[in-house]
C-alpha atoms as one frame of an Amber mdcrd trajectory, in Angstrom:
protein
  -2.826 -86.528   9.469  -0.927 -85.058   6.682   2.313 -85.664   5.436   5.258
 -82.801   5.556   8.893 -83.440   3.819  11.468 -81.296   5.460  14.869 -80.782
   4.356  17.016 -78.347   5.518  20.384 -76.712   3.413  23.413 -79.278   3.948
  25.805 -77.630   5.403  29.445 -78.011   3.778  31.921 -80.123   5.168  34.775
 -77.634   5.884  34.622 -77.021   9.164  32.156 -76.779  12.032  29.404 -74.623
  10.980  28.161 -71.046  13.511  25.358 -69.873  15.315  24.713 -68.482  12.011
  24.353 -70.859   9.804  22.420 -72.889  12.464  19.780 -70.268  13.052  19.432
 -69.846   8.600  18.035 -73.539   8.048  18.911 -76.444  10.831  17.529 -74.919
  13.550  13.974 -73.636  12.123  13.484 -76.643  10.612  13.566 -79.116  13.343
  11.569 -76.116  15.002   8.979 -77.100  11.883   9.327 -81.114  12.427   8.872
 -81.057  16.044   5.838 -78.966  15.533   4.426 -81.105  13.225   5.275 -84.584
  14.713   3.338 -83.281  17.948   0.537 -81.929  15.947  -0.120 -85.766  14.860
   1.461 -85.363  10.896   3.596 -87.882   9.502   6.715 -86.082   9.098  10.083
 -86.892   7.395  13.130 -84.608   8.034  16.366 -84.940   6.008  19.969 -83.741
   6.139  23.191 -84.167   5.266  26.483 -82.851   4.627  27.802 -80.996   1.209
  31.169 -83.026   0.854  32.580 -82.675  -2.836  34.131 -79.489  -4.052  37.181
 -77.256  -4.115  36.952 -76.099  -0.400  36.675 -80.045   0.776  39.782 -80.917
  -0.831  41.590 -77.575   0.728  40.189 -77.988   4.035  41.766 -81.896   3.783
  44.784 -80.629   2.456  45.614 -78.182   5.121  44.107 -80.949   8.116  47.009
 -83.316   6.030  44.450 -86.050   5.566  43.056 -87.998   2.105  39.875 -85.894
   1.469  37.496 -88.969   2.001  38.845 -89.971   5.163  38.236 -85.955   6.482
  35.048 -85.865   4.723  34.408 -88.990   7.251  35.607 -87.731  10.038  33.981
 -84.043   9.865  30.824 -85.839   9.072  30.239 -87.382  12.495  31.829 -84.040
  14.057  28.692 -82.516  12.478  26.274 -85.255  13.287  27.395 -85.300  16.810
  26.883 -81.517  17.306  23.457 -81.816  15.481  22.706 -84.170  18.468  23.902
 -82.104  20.907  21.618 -79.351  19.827  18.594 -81.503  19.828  18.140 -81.271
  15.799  15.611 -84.404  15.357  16.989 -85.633  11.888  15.076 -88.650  10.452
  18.408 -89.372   8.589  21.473 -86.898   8.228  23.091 -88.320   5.453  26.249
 -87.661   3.005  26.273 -85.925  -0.206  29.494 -88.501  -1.164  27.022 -91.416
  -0.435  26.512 -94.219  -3.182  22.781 -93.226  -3.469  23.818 -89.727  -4.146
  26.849 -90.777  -6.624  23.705 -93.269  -8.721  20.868 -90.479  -8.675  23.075
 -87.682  -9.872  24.542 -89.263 -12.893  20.814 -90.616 -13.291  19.217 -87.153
 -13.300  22.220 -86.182 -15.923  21.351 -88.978 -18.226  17.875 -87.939 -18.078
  18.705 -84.158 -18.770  20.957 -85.298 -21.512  17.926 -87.572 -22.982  15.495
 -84.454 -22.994  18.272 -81.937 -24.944  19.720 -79.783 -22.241  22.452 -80.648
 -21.842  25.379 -79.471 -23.989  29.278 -79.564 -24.126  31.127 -76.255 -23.953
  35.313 -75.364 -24.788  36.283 -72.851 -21.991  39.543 -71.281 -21.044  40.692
 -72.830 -17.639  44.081 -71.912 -15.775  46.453 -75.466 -15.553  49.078 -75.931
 -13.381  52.490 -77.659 -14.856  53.758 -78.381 -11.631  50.361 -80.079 -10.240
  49.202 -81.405 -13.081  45.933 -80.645 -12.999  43.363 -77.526 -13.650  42.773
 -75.574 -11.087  39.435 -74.702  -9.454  39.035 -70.786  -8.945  39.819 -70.811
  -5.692  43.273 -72.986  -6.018  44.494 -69.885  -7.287  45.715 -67.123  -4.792
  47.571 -63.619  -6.086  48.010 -59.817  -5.434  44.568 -58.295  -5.896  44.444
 -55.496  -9.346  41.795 -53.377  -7.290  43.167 -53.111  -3.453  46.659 -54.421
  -3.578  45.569 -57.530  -1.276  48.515 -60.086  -1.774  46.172 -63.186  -0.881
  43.357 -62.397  -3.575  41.515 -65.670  -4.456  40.793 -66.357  -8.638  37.178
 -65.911  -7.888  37.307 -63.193  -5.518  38.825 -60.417  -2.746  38.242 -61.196
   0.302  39.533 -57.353   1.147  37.464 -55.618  -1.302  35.230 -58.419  -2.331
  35.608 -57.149  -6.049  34.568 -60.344  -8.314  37.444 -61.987 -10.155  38.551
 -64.074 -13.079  42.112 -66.113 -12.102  43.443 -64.402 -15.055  42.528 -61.091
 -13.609  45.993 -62.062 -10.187  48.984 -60.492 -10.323  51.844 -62.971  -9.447
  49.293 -65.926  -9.355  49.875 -68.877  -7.678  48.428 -72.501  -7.001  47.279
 -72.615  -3.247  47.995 -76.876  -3.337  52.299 -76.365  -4.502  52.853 -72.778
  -4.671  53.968 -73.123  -7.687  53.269 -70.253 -10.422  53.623 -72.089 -14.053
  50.246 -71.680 -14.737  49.339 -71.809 -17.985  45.453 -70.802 -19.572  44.449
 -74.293 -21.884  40.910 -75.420 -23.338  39.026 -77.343 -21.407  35.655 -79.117
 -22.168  32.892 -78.763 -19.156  28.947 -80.195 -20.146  26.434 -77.403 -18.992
  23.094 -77.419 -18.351  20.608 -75.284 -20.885  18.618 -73.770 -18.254  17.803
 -70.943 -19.988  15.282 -73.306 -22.016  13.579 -73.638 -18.865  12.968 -70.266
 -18.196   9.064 -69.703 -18.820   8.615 -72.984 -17.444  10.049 -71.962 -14.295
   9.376 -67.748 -13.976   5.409 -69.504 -14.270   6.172 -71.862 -11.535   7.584
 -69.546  -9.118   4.522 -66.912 -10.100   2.201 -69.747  -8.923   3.857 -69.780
  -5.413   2.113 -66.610  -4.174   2.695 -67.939  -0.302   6.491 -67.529  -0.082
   8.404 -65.716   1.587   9.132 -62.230   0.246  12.863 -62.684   0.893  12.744
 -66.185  -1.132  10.619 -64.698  -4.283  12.331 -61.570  -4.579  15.755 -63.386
  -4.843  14.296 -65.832  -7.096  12.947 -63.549  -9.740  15.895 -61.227  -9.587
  18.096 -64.360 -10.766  15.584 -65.052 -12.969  15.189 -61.275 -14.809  18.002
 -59.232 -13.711  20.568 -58.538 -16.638  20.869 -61.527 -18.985  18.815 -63.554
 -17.069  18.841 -67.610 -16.690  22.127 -68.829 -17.949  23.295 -71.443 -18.899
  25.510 -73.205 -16.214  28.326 -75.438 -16.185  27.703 -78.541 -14.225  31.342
 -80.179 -14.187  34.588 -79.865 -13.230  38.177 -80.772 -13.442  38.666 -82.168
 -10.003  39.115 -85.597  -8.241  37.067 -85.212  -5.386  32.857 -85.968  -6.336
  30.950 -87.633  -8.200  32.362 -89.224 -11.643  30.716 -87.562 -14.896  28.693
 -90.525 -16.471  25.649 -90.250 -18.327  23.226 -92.352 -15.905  25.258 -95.987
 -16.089  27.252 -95.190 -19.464  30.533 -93.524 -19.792  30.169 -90.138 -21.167
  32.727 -89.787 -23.724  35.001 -86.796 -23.429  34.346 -86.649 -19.730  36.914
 -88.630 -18.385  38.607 -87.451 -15.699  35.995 -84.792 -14.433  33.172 -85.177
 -11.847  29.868 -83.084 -11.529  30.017 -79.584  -9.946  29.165 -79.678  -6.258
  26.032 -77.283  -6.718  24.676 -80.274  -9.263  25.090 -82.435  -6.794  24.730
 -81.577  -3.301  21.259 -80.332  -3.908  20.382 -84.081  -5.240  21.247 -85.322
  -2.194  18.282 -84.344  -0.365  16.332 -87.202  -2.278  18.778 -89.493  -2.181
  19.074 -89.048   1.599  15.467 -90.824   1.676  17.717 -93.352  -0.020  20.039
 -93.631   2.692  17.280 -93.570   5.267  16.000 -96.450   3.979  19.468 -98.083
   3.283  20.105 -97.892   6.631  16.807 -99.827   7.855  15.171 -96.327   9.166
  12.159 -96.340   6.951  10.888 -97.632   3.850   9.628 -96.975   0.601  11.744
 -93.748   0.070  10.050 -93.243  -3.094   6.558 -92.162  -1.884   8.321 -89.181
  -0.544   9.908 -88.273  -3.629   8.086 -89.464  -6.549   4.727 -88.295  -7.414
   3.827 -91.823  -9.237   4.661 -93.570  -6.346   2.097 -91.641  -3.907   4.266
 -88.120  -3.182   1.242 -86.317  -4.430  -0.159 -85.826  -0.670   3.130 -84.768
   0.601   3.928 -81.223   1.066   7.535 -80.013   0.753   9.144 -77.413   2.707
  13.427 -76.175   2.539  14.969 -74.059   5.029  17.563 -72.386   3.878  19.652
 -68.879   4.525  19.197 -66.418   1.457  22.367 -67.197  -0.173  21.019 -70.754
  -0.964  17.747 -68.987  -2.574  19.043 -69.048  -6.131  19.919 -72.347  -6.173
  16.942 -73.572  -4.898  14.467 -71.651  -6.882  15.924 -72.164 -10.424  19.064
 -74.324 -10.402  17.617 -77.718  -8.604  13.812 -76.874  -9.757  15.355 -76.980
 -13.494  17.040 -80.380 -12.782  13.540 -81.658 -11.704  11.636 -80.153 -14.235
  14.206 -81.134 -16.533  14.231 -84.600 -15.628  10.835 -84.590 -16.543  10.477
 -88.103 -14.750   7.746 -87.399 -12.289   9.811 -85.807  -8.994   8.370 -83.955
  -6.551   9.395 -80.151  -6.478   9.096 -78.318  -2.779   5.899 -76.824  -1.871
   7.549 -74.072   0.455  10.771 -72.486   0.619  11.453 -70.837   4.167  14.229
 -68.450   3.686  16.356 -66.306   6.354  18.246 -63.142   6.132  21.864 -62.924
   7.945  22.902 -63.167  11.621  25.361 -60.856  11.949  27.874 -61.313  15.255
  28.432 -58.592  17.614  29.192 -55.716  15.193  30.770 -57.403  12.299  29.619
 -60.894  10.525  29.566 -64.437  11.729  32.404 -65.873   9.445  33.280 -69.610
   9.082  35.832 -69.001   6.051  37.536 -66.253   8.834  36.698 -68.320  11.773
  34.843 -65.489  13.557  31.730 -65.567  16.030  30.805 -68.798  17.963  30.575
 -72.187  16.558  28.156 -74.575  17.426  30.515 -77.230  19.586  31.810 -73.818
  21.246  28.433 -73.090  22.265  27.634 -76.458  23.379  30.262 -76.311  25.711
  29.143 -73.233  27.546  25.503 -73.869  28.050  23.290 -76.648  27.453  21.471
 -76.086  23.929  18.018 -75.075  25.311  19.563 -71.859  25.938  20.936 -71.375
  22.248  17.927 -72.763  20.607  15.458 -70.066  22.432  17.324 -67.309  21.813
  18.148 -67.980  17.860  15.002 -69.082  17.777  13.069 -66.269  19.187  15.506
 -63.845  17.234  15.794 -65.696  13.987  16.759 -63.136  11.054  13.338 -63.568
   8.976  12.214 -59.726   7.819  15.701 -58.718   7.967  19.218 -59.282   9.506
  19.291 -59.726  13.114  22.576 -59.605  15.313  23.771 -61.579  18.125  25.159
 -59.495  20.753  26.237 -61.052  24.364  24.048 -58.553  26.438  20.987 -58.968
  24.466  21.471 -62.949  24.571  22.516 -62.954  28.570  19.484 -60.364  29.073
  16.415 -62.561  27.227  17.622 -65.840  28.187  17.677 -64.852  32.087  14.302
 -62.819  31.353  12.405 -65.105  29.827  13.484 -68.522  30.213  15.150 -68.431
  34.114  12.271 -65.873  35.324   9.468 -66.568  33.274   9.475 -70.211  32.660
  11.456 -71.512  34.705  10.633 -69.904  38.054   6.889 -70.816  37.584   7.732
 -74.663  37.303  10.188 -74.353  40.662   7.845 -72.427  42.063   4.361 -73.880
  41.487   5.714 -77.622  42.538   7.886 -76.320  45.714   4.216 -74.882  46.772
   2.634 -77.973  46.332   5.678 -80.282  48.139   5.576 -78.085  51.186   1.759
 -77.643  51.623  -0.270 -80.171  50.096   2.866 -83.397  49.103   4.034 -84.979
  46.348   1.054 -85.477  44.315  -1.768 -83.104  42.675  -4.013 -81.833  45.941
  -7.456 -82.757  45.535 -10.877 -80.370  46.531 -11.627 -76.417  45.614 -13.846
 -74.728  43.742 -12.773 -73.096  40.597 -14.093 -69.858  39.556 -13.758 -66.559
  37.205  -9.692 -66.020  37.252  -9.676 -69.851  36.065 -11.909 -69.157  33.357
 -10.368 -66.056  32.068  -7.375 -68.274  31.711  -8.666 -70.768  29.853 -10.324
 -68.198  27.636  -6.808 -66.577  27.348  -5.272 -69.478  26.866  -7.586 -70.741
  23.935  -6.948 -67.786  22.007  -3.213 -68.018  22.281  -3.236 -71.558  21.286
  -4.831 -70.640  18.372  -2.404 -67.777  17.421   0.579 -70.008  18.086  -0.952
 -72.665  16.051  -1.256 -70.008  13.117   2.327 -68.602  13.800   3.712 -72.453
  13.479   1.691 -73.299  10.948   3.185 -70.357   8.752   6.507 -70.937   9.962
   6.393 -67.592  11.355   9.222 -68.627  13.654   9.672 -65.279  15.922   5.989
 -64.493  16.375   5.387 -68.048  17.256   8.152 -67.336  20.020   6.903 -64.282
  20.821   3.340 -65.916  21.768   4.669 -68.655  23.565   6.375 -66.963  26.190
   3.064 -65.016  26.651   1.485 -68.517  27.129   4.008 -68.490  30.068   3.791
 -65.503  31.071  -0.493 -65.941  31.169   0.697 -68.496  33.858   2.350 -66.422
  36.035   0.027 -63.582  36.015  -2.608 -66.485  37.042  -0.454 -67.345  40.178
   0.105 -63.573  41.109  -3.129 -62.870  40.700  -4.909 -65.758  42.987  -1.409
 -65.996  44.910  -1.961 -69.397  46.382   0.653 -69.436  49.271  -1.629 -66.692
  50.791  -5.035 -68.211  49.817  -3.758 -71.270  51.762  -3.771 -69.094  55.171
  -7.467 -69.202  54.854  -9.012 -71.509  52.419  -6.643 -74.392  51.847  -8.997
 -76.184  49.397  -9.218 -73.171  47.508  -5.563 -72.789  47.381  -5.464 -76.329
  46.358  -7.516 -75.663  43.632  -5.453 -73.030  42.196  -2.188 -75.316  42.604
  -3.865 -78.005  40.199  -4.521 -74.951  37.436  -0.505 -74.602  37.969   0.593
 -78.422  37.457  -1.393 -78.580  34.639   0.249 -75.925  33.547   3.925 -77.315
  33.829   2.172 -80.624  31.716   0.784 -78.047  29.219   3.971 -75.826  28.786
   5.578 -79.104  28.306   3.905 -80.023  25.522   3.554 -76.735  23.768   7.192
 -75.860  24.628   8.791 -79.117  23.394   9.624 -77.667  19.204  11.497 -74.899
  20.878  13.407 -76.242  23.770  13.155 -80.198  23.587  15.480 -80.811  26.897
  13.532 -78.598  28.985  10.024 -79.867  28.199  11.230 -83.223  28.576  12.470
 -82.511  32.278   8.716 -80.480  32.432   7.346 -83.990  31.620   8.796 -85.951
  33.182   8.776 -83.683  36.442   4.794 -84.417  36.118   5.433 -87.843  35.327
   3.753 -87.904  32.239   4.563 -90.521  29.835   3.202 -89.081  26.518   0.963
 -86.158  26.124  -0.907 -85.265  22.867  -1.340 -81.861  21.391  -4.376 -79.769
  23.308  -7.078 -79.767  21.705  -9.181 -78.452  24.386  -7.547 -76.051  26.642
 -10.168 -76.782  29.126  -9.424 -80.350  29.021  -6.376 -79.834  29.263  -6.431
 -77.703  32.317  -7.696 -80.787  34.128  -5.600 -83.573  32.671  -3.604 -84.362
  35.865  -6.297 -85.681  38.008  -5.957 -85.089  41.901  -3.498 -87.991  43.166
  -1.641 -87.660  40.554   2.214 -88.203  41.695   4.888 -85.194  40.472   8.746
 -84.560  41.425  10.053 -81.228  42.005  12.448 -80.509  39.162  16.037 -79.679
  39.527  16.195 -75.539  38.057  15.109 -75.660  34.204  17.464 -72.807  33.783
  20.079 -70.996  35.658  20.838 -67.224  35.003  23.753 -66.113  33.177  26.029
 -63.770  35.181  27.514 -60.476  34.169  30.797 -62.201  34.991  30.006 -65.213
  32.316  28.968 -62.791  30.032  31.634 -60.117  30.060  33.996 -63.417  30.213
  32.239 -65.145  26.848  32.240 -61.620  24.859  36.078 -61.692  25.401  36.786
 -64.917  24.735  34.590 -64.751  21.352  35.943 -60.938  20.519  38.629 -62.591
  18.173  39.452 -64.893  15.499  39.330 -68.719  15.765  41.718 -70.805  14.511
């Protein structure tokens, strides 16, 4: 038994996250964790949400609430969808958490103790009429490339040209309106990663397992143009975590609170924190701390590619920086982009489906199969309504699903409510087993390598091995003549629904459950021996007939949704 640490990217707080973003990190990784749990590994899986930051405070100013008490609120919105779609958090935990506020004024101290850290005079736009400097994106004016009139300071959202606030015309705060905005010095501490550059370019050579996606993005950080810089890791905002320098006051820094990218990332470690805090687990450290037994753990992040560069040089150079014994990930999983129907899946613009929108159409088994066996990992991938209607009624409704109805209907009407007893077995059940063994094995390999779509991809022809076994030795005629051979055959098939269970249960939880407990099976291990496994419901054996696993989607529901979802919510 080995053990696996498994965090996935937090998403931010603003707003109920898409299909998306739950495809680009959540979703894979509690693919990963179930995987591993029923493989026998000791497995800890952490998330949270990203609460500090300019878009927190925005999102709470235009809900009218105090930004904790939305940051509260949005966080069990979150939680509760995560539930909903089955996602098997250990903890799911809050970047505005104590723990988080203590470690990440700890890991400053620390970086401040070594020498990189270092105080820098910049130019910031202030507002008279607010009284306060404003972040980037408090700052809204007519774009100088396009002509856009709501142009933020750090970018067009029409022409997506980058931006300095300076760079407006007619600028204006986003919080009063108000345009007295003045340009005064401000003082910001950044973090000297640039000193940390050869330590880091050697570290990321020496993970020659990544992803493509995830090493190509790191290194073209790392070497494109100038380089590592240098990064600011503070702010002039109310809203995170006050700038002190570990338990001390940092002189000069009154007022300001560490940038949310400092931050949030921190909070993976001290969501083990919080886990514990909240009488979960214990001894967070031996996760986390390679003096305190983390050397036999093996990291792995899940993240969409626009996380990469954070997560290959930004939080790697606070560890390394730290120099205090941490453990840095193993693995970084990375995803391309799900694109939606055309265009892109857009939480800023509110456009694709959202995860409680989903929930409410169909039951999350039907979401987490598709993503799943579609997830954006070579390149991007797009969700369109008539490729999502057409695989789930393909292979989950008439693949899965009408094997299970119809292998234990068989057995109710000819043989009763219980696994029939006599038969000889013979060649087609051997070449199934034989088939069978090798596609364990590949789908072992897939999971192991988080190859998430080929995994898919070979579990629905472990499914579809079953059904070719039924066609093939057709019981319900076989029965006419030799009803212990026929009975035979229909223990291959409950076995089956016991073994699809079990090998089904990382990708659709709810499903395999109702499998399991259809064969009234309390807990099954991983199969070892497909053989074995073959026979592991013993004649007398007692089964229900399950309601349907899965209904089809009709052209009516579909044309319906792709309406309904065509436009913009609000």
């Amino acid at each position: 038994m080995a053990r696996h640490l498994i965090t996935s990217a937090i998403p931010y707080i603003n707003g109920i996250k898409h299909l998306g973003n739950l495809v680009g990190s959540q979703l894979p990784a509690d693919l990963y964790a179930r995987y591993l749990r029923g493989r026998g590994h000791d497995v800890l899986f952490l998330c949270a949400t990203d609460e500090h930051g300019t878009p927190a405070e925005l999102a709470a100013a235009k809900a009218g609430q105090p930004v904790a008490d939305y940051c509260a609120e949005m966080h069990a919105v979150q939680a509760g969808i995560a539930r909903g779609f089955g996602l098997s958090f250990d903890h799911f935990g809050r970047s505005s958490s104590p723990q988080n506020a203590r470690l990440t004024q700890y890991f400053a101290g620390r970086l401040n103790d070594q020498g990189l850290i270092r105080e820098v005079t910049e130019e910031q736009v202030y507002s008279v009429t607010d009284g306060r400097f404003l972040p980037d994106r408090y700052i809204e004016g007519t774009c100088p490339n396009c002509g856009f009139e709501s142009a933020r300071g750090d970018q067009c959202d029409n022409c997506t040209k980058q931006l300095d606030p300076t760079d407006l015309i007619n600028p204006h705060s986003t919080i009063s309106g108000a345009t007295d905005l003045e340009v005064r010095p401000t003082k910001h501490l950044y973090l000297e990663q640039s000193k940390l550059k050869g330590k880091l370019a050697d570290w990321i050579d020496s993970k020659g397992d990544w992803p493509i996606l995830t090493t190509s993005i790191a290194k073209k950080w790392l070497n494109d143009g100038d380089g590592l810089q240098d990064r600011g890791i503070t702010r002039d905002l109310h809203w995170g975590v006050p700038v002190q320098d570990g338990d001390k006051p940092w002189p000069g820094m009154e007022g300001k609170v560490f940038y949310v990218w400092f931050d949030a990332p921190i909070e993976y470690i001290a969501c083990a924190q919080e886990w514990v805090d909240a009488g979960k687990g214990s001894n967070w450290e031996s996760w986390w701390r390679t003096d305190k037994g983390a050397d036999d753990v093996r990291y792995t992040q899940f993240m969409g590619k626009d996380n990469v560069p954070f997560h290959t040089l930004s939080f790697p150079v606070t560890i390394m920086g730290a120099d205090d014994n941490w453990k840095l990930v193993d693995y970084i999983k990375s995803f391309n982009y799900l694109n939606y129907d055309g265009g892109q899946f857009s939480t800023s613009r509110g456009r694709g489906v959202f995860m409680d929108q989903a929930l409410e159409i169909l039951p999350a088994d039907y979401w987490r199969w598709w993503l799943l066996s579609h997830a954006p990992e070579s390149s991007d991938a797009e969700f369109t309504w008539e490729s999502f209607t057409q695989d789930v009624n393909k292979d989950l409704a008439d693949v899965l699903g009408n094997f299970v109805s119809r292998i234990t209907k068989f057995c109710r009407a000819k043989f009763g409510d219980a696994v029939p007893a006599g038969g000889e077995e013979g060649g087609a059940e051997a070449a199934l087993t034989e088939e069978l063994t090798r596609r364990l094995k590949t789908y072992e390999s897939h999971m192991d390598a988080i190859e998430v779509r080929k995994a898919a991809a070979e579990l629905r022809a472990i499914w579809v091995a079953g059904n070719e076994y039924l066609q093939a030795t057709a019981p319900w005629t076989t029965f006419k003549t030799d009803p212990d051979q026929a009975a035979a055959q229909v223990r291959i098939g409950l076995n089956l629904v016991r073994l699809y269970a079990i090998l089904s249960a990382p990708f659709i939880p709810e499903a395999a459950r109702a499998m399991r407990d259809a064969m009234k099976v309390d807990h099954a291990a991983w199969p070892d021996d497909i053989a074995t496994s073959l026979h592991a419901l013993p004649a007398g054996h007692a089964f229900d007939v399950p309601e349907n696993l899965f209904r089809k989607i009709t052209e009516a529901e579909r044309d319906d949704w792709a309406a309904r979802f065509a436009g913009v919510r609000t």
